[in-house]
PDB file of N, H, CA, C and O in Angstrom:
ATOM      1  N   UNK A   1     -19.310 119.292-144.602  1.00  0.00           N
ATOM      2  CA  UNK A   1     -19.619 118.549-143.396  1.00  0.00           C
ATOM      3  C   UNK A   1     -20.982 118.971-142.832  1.00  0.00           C
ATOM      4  O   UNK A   1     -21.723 118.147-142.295  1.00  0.00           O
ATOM      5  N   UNK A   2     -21.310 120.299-142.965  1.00  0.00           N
ATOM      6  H   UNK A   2     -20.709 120.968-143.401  1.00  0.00           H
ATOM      7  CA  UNK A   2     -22.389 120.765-142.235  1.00  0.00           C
ATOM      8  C   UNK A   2     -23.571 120.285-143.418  1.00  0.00           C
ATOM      9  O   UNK A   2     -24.767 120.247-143.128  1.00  0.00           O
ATOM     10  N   UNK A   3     -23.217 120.044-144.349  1.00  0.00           N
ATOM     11  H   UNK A   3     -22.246 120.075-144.585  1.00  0.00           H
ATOM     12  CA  UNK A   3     -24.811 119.430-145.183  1.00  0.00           C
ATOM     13  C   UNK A   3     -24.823 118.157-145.210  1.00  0.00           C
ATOM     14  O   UNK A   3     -25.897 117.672-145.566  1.00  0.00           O
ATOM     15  N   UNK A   4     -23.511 117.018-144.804  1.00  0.00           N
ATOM     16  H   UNK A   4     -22.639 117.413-144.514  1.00  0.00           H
ATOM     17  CA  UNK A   4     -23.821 115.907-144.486  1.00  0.00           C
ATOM     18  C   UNK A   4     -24.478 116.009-142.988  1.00  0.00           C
ATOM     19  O   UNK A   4     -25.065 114.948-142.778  1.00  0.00           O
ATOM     20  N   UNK A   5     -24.537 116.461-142.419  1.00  0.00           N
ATOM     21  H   UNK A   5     -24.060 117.323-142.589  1.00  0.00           H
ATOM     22  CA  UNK A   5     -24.934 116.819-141.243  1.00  0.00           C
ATOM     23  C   UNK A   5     -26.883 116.916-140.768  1.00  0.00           C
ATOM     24  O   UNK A   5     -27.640 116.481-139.901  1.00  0.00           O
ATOM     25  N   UNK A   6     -26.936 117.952-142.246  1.00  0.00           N
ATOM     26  H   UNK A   6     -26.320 118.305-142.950  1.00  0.00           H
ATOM     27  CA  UNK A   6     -28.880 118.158-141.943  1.00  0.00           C
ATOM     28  C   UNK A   6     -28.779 117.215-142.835  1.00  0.00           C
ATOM     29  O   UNK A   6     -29.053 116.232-142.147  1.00  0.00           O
ATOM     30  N   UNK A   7     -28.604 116.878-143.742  1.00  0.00           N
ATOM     31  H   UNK A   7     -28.381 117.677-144.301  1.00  0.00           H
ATOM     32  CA  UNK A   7     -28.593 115.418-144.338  1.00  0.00           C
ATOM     33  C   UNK A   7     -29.430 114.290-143.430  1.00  0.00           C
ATOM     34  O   UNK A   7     -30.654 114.155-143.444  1.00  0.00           O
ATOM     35  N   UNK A   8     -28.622 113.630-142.757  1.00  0.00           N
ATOM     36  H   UNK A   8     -27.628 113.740-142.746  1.00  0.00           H
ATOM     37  CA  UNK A   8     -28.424 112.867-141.356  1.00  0.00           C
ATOM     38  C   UNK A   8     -29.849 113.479-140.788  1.00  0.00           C
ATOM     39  O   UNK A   8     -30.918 112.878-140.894  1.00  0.00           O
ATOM     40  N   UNK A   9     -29.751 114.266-140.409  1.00  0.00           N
ATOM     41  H   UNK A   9     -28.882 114.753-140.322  1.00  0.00           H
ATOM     42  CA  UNK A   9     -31.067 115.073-139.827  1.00  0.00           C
ATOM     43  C   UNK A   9     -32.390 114.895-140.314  1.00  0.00           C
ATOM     44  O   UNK A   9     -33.307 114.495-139.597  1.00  0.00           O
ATOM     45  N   UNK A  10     -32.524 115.213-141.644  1.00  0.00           N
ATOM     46  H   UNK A  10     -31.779 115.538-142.227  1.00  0.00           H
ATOM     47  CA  UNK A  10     -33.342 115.343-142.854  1.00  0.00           C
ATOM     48  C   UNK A  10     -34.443 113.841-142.727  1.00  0.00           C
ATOM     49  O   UNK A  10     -35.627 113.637-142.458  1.00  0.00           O
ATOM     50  N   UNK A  11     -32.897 112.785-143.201  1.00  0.00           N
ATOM     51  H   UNK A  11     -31.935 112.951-143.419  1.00  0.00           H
ATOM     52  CA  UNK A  11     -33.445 111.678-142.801  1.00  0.00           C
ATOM     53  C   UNK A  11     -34.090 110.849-141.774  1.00  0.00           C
ATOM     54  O   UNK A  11     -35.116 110.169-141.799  1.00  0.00           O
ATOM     55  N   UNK A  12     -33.258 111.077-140.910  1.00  0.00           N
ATOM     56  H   UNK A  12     -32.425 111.630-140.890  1.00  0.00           H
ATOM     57  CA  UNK A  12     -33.879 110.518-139.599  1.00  0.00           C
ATOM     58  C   UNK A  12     -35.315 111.419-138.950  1.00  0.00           C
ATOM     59  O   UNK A  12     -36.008 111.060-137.997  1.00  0.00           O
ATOM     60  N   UNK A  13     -35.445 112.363-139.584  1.00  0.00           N
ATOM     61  H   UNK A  13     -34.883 112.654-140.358  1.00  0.00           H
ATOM     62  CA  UNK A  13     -36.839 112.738-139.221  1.00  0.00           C
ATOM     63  C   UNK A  13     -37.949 112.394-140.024  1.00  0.00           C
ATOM     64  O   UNK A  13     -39.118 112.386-139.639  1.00  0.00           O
ATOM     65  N   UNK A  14     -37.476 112.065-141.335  1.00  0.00           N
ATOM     66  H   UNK A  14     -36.526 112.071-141.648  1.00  0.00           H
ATOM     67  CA  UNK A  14     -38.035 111.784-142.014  1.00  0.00           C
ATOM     68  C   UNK A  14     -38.722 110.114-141.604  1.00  0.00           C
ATOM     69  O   UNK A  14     -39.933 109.897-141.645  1.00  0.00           O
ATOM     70  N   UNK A  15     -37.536 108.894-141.165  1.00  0.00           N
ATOM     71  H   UNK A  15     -36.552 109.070-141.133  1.00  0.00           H
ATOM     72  CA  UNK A  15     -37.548 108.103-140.495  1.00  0.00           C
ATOM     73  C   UNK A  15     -38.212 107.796-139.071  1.00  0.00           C
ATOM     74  O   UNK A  15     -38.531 106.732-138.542  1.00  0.00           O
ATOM     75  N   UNK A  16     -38.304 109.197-138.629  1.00  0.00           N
ATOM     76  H   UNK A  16     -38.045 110.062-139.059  1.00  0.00           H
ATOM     77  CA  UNK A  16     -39.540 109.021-137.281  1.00  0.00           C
ATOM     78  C   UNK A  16     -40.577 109.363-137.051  1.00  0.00           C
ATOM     79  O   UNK A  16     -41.114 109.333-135.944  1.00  0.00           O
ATOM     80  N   UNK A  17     -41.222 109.904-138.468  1.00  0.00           N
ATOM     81  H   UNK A  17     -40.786 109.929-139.367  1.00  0.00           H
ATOM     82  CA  UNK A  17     -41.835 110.368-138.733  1.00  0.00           C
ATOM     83  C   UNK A  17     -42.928 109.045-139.202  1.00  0.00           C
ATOM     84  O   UNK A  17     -43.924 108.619-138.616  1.00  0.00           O
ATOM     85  N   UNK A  18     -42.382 108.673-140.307  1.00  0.00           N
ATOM     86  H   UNK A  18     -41.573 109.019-140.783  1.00  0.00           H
ATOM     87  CA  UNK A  18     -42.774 107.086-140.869  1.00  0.00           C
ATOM     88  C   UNK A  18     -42.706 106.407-139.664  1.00  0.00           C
ATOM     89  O   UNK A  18     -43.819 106.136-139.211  1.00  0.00           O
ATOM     90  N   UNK A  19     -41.642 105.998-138.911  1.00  0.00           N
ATOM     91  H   UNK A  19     -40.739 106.219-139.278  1.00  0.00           H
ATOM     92  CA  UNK A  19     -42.064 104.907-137.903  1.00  0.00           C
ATOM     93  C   UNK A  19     -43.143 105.080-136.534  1.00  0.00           C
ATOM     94  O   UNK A  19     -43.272 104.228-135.655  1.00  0.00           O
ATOM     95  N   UNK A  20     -43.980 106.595-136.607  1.00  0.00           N
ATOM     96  H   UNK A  20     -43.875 107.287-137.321  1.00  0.00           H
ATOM     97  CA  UNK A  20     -45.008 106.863-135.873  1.00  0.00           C
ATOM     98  C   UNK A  20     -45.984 106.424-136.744  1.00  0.00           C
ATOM     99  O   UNK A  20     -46.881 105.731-136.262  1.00  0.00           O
ATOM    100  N   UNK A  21     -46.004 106.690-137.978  1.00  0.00           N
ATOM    101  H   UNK A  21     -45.276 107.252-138.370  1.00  0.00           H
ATOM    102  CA  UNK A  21     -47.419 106.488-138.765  1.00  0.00           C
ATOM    103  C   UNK A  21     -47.857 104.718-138.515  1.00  0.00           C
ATOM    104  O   UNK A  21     -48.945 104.274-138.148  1.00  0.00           O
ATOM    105  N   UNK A  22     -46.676 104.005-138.838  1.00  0.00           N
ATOM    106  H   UNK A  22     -45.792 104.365-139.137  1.00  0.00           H
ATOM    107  CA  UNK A  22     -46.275 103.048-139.105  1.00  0.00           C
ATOM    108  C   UNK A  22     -47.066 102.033-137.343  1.00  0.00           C
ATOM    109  O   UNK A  22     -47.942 101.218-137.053  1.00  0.00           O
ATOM    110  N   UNK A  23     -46.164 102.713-136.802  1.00  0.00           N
ATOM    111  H   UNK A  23     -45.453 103.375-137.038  1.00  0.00           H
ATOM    112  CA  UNK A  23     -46.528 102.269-135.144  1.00  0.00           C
ATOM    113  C   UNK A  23     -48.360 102.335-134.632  1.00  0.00           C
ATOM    114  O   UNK A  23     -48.950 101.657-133.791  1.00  0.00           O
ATOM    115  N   UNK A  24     -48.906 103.528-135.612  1.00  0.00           N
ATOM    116  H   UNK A  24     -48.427 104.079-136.295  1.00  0.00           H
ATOM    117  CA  UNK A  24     -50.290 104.051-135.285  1.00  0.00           C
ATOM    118  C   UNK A  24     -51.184 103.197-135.804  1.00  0.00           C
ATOM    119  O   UNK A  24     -52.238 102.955-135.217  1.00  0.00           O
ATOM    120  N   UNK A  25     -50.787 102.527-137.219  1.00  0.00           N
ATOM    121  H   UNK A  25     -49.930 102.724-137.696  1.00  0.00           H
ATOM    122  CA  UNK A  25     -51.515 101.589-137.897  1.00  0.00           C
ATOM    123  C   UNK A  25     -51.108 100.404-137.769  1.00  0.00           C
ATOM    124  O   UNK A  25     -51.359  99.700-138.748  1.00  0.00           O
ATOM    125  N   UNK A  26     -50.467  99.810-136.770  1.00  0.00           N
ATOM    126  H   UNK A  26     -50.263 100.381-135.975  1.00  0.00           H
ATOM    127  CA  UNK A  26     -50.352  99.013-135.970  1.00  0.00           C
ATOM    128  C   UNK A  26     -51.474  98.844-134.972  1.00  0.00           C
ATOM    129  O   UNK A  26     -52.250  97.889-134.926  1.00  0.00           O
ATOM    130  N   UNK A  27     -51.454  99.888-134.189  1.00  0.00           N
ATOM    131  H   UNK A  27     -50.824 100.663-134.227  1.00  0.00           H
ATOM    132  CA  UNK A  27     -52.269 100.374-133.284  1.00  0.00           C
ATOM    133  C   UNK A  27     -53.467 100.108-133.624  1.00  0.00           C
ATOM    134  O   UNK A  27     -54.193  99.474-132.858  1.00  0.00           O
ATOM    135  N   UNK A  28     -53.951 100.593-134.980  1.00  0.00           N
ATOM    136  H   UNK A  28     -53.361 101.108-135.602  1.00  0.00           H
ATOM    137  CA  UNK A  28     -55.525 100.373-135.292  1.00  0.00           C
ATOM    138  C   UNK A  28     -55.910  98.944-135.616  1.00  0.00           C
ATOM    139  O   UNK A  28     -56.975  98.439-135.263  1.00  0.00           O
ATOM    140  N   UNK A  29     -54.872  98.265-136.383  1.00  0.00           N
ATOM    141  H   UNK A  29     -54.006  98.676-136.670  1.00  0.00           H
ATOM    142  CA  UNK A  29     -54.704  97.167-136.638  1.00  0.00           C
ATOM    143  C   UNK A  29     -55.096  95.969-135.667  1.00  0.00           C
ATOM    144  O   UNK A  29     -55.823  94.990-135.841  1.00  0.00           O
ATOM    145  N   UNK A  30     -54.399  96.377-134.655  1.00  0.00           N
ATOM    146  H   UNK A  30     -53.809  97.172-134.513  1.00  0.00           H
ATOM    147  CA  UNK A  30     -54.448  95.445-133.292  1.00  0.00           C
ATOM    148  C   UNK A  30     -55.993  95.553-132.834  1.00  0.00           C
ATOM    149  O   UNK A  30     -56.692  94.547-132.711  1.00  0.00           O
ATOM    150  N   UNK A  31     -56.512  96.994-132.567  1.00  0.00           N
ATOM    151  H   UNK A  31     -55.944  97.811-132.667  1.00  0.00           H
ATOM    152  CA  UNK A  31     -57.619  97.357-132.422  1.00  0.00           C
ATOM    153  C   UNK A  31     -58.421  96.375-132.628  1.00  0.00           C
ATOM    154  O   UNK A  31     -58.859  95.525-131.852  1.00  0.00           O
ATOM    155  N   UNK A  32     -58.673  96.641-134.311  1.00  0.00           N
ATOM    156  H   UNK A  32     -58.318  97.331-134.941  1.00  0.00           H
ATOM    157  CA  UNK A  32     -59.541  96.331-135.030  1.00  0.00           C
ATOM    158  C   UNK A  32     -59.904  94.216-134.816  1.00  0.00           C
ATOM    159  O   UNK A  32     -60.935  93.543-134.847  1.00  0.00           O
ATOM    160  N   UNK A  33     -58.189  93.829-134.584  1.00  0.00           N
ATOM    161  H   UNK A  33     -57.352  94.375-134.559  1.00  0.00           H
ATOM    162  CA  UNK A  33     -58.324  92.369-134.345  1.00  0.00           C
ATOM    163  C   UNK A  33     -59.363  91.750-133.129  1.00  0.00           C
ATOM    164  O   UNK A  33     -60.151  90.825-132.933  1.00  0.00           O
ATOM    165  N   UNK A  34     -58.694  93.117-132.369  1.00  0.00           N
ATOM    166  H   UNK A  34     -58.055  93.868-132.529  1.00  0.00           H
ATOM    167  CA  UNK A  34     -59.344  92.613-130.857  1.00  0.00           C
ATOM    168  C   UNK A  34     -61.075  92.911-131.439  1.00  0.00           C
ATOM    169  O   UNK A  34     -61.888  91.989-131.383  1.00  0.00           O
ATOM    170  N   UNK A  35     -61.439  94.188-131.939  1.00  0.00           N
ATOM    171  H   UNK A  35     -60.778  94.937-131.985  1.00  0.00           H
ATOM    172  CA  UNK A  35     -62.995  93.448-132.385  1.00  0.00           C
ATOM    173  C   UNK A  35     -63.959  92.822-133.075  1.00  0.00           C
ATOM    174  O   UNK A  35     -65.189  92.825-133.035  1.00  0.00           O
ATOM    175  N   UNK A  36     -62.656  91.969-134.094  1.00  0.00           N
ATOM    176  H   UNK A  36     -61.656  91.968-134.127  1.00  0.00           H
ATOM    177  CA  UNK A  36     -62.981  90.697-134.762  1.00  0.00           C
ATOM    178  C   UNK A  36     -63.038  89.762-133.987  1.00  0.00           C
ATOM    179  O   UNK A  36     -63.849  88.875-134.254  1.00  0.00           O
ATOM    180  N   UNK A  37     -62.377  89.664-133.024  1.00  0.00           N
ATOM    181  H   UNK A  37     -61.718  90.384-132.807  1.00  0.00           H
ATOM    182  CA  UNK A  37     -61.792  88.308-132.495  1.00  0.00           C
ATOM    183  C   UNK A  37     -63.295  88.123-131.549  1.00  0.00           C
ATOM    184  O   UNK A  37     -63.913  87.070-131.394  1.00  0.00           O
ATOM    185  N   UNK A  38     -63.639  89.454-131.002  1.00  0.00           N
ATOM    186  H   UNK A  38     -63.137  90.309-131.128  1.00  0.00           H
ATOM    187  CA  UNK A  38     -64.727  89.565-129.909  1.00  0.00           C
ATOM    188  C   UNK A  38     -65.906  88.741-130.661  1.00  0.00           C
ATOM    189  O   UNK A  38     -66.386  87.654-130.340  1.00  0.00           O
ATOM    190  N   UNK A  39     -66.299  89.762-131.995  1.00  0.00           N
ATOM    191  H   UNK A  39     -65.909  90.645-132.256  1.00  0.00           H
ATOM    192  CA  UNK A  39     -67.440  89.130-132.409  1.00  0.00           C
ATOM    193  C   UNK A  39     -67.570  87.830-133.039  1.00  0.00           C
ATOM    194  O   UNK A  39     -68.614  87.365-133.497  1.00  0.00           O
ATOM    195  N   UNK A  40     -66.144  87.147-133.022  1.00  0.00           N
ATOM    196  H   UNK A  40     -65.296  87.525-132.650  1.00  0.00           H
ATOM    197  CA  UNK A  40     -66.434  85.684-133.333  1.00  0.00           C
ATOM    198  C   UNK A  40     -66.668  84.873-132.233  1.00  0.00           C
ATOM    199  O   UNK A  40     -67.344  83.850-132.123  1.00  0.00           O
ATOM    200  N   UNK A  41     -65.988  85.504-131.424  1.00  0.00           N
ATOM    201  H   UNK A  41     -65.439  86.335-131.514  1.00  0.00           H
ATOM    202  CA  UNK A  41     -66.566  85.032-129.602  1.00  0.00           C
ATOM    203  C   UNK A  41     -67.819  84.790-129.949  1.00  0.00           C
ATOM    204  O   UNK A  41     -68.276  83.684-130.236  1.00  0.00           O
ATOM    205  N   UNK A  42     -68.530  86.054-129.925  1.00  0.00           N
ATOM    206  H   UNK A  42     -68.158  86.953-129.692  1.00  0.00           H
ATOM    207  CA  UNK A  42     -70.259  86.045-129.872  1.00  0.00           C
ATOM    208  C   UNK A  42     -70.985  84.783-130.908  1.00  0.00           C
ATOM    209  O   UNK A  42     -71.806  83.917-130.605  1.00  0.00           O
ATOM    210  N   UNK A  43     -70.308  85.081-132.248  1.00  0.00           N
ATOM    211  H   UNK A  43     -69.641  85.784-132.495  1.00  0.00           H
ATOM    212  CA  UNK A  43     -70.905  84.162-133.070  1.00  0.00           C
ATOM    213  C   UNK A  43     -71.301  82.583-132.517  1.00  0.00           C
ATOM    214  O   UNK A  43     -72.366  81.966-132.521  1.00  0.00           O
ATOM    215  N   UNK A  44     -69.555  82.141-131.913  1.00  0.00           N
ATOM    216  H   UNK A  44     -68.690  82.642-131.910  1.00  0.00           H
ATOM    217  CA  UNK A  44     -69.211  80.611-131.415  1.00  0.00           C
ATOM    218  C   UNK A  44     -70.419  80.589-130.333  1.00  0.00           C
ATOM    219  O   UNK A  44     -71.092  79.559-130.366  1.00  0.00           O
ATOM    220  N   UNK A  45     -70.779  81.520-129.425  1.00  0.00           N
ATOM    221  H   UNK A  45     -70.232  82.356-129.398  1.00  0.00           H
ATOM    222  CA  UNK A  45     -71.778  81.652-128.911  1.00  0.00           C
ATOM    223  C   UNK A  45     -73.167  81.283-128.896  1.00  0.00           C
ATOM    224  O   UNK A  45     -73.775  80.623-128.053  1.00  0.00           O
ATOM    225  N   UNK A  46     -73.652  81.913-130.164  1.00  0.00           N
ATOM    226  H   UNK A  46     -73.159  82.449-130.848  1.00  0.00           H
ATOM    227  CA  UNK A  46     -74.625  81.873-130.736  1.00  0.00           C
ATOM    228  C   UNK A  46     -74.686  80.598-131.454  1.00  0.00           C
ATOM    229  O   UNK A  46     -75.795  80.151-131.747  1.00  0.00           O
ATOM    230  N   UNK A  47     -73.944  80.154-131.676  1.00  0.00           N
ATOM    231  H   UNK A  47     -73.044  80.517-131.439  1.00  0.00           H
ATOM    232  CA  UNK A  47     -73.785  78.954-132.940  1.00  0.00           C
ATOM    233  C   UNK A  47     -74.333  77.840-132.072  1.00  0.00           C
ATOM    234  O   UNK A  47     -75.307  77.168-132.409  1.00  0.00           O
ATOM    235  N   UNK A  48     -73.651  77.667-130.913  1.00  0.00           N
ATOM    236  H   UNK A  48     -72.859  78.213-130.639  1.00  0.00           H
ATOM    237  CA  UNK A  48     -73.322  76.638-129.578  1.00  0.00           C
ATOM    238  C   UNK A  48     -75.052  76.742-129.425  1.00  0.00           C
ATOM    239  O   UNK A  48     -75.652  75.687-129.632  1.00  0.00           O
ATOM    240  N   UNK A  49     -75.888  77.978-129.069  1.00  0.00           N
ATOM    241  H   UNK A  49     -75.401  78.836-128.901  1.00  0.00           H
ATOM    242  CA  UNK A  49     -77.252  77.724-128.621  1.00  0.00           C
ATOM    243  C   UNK A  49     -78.222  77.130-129.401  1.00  0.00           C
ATOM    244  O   UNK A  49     -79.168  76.572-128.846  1.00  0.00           O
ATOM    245  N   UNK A  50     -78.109  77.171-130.929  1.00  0.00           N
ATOM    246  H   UNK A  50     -77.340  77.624-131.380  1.00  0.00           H
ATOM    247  CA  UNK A  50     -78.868  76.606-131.640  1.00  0.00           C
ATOM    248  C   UNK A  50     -79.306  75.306-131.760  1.00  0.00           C
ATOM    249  O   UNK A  50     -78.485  74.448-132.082  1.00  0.00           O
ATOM    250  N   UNK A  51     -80.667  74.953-131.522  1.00  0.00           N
ATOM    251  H   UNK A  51     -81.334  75.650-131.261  1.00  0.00           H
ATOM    252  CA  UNK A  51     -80.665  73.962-131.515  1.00  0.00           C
ATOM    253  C   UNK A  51     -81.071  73.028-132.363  1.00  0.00           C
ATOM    254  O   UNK A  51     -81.751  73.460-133.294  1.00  0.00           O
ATOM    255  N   UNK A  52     -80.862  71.824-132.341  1.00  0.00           N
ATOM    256  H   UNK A  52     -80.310  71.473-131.584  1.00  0.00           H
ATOM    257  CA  UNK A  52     -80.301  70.360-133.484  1.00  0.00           C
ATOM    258  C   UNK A  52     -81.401  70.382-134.041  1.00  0.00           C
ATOM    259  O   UNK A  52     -81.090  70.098-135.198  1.00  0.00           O
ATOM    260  N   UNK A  53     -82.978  70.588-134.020  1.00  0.00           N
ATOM    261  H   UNK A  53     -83.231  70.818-133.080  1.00  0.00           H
ATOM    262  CA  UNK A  53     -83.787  70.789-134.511  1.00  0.00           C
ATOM    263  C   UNK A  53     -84.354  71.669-135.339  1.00  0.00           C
ATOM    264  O   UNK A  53     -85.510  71.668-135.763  1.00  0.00           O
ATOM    265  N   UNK A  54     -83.432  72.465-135.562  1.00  0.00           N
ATOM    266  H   UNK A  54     -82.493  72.466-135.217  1.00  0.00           H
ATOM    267  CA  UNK A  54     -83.603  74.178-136.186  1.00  0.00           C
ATOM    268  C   UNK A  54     -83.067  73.839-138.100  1.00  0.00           C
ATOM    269  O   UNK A  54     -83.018  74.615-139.055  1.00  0.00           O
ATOM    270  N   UNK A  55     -82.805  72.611-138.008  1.00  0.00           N
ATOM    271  H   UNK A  55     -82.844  71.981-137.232  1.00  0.00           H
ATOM    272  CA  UNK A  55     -82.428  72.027-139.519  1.00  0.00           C
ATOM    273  C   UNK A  55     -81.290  72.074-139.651  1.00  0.00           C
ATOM    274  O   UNK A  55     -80.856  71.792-140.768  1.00  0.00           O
ATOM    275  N   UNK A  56     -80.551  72.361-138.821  1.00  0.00           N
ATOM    276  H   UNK A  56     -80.903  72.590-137.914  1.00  0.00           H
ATOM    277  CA  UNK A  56     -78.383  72.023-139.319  1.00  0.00           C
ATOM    278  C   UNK A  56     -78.224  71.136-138.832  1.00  0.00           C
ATOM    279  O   UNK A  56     -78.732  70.744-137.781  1.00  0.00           O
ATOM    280  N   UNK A  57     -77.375  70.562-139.597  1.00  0.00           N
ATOM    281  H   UNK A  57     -76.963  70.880-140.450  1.00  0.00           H
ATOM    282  CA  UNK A  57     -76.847  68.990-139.387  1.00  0.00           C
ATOM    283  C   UNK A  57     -75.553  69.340-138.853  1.00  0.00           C
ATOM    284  O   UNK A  57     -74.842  70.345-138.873  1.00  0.00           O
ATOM    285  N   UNK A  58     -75.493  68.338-138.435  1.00  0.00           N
ATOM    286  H   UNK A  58     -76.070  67.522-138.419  1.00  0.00           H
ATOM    287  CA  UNK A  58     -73.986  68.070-137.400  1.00  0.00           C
ATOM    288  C   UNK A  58     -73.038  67.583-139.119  1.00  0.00           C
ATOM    289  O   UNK A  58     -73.681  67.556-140.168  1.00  0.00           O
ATOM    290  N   UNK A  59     -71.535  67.257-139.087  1.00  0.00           N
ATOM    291  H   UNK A  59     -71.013  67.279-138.234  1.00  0.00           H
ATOM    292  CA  UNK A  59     -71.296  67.043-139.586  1.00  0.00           C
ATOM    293  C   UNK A  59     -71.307  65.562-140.020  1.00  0.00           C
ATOM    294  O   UNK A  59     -71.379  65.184-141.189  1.00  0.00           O
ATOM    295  N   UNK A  60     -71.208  64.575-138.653  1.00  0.00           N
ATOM    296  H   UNK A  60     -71.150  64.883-137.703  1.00  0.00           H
ATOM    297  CA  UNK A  60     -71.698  63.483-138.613  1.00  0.00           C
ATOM    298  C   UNK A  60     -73.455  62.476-139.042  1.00  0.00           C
ATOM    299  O   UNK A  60     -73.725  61.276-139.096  1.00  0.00           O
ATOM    300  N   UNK A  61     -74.186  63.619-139.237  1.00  0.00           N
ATOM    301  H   UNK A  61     -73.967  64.594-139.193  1.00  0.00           H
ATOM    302  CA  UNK A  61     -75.270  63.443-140.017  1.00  0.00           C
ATOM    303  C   UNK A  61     -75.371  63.849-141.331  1.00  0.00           C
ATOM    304  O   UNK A  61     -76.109  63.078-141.945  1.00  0.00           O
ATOM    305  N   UNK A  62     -74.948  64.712-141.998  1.00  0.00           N
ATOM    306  H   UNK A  62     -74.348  65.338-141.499  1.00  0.00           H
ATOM    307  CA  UNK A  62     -74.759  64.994-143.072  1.00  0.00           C
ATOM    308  C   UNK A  62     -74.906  64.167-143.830  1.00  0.00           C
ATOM    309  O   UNK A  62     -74.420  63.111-143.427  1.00  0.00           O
ATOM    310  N   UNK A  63     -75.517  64.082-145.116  1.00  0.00           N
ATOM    311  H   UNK A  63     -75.912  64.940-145.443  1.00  0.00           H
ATOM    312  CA  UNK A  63     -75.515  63.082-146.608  1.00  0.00           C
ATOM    313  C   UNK A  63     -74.708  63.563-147.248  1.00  0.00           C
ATOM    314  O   UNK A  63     -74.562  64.786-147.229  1.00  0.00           O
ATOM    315  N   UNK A  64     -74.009  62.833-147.939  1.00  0.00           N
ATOM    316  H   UNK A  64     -74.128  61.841-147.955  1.00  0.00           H
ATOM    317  CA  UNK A  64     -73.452  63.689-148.844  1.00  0.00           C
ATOM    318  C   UNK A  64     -74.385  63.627-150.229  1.00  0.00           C
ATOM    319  O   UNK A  64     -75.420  62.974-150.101  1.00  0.00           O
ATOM    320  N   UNK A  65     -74.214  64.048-151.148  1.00  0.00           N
ATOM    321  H   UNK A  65     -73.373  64.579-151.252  1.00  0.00           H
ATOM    322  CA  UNK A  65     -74.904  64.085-152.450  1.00  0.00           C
ATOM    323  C   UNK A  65     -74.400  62.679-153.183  1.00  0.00           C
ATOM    324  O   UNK A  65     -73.302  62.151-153.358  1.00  0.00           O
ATOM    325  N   UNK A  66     -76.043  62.284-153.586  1.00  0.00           N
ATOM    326  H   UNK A  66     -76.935  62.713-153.444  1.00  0.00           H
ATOM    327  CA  UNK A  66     -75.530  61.141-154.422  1.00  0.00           C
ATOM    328  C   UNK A  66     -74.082  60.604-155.498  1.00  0.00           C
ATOM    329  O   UNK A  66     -73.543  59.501-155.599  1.00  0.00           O
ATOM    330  N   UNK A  67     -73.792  61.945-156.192  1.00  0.00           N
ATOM    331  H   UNK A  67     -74.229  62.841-156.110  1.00  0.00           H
ATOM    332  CA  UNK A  67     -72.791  61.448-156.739  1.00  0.00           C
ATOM    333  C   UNK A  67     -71.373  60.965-156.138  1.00  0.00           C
ATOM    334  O   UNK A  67     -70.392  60.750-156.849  1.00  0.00           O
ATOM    335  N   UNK A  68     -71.392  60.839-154.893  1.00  0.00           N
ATOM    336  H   UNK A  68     -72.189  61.014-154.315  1.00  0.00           H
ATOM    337  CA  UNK A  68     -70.158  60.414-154.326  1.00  0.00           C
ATOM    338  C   UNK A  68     -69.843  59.147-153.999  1.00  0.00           C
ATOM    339  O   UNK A  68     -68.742  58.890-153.511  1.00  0.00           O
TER     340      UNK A  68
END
């Protein structure tokens, strides 16, 4: 009984052990989204100021290539 016991023990530390690591790289994870998400902010930003004269076409001007 007493080695099913640290058994039980063994595991579950073993188990909270993993679900901190687990929880932490979450953590960075989320992080990391929030400063993707930022710098596409900036990009949409930047994209928005450029102006129509700078040589990008809208999609509505676009050619397509002769073979179509």
């Amino acid at each position: 009984m007493e080695t099913k016991i640290n058994h039980l023990e063994e595991q579950m530390a073993i188990l909270q052990h993993e679900m901190a690591q687990m929880s932490h790289e979450v953590y960075a994870q989320q992080k990391e989204l929030s400063h993707l998400l930022l710098e596409i902010e900036k990009l949409k930003s930047r994209l928005e100021g450029v102006q129509p004269e700078s040589g990008i076409l809208t999609a509505s001007e676009d050619i397509p290539p002769p073979h179509y």
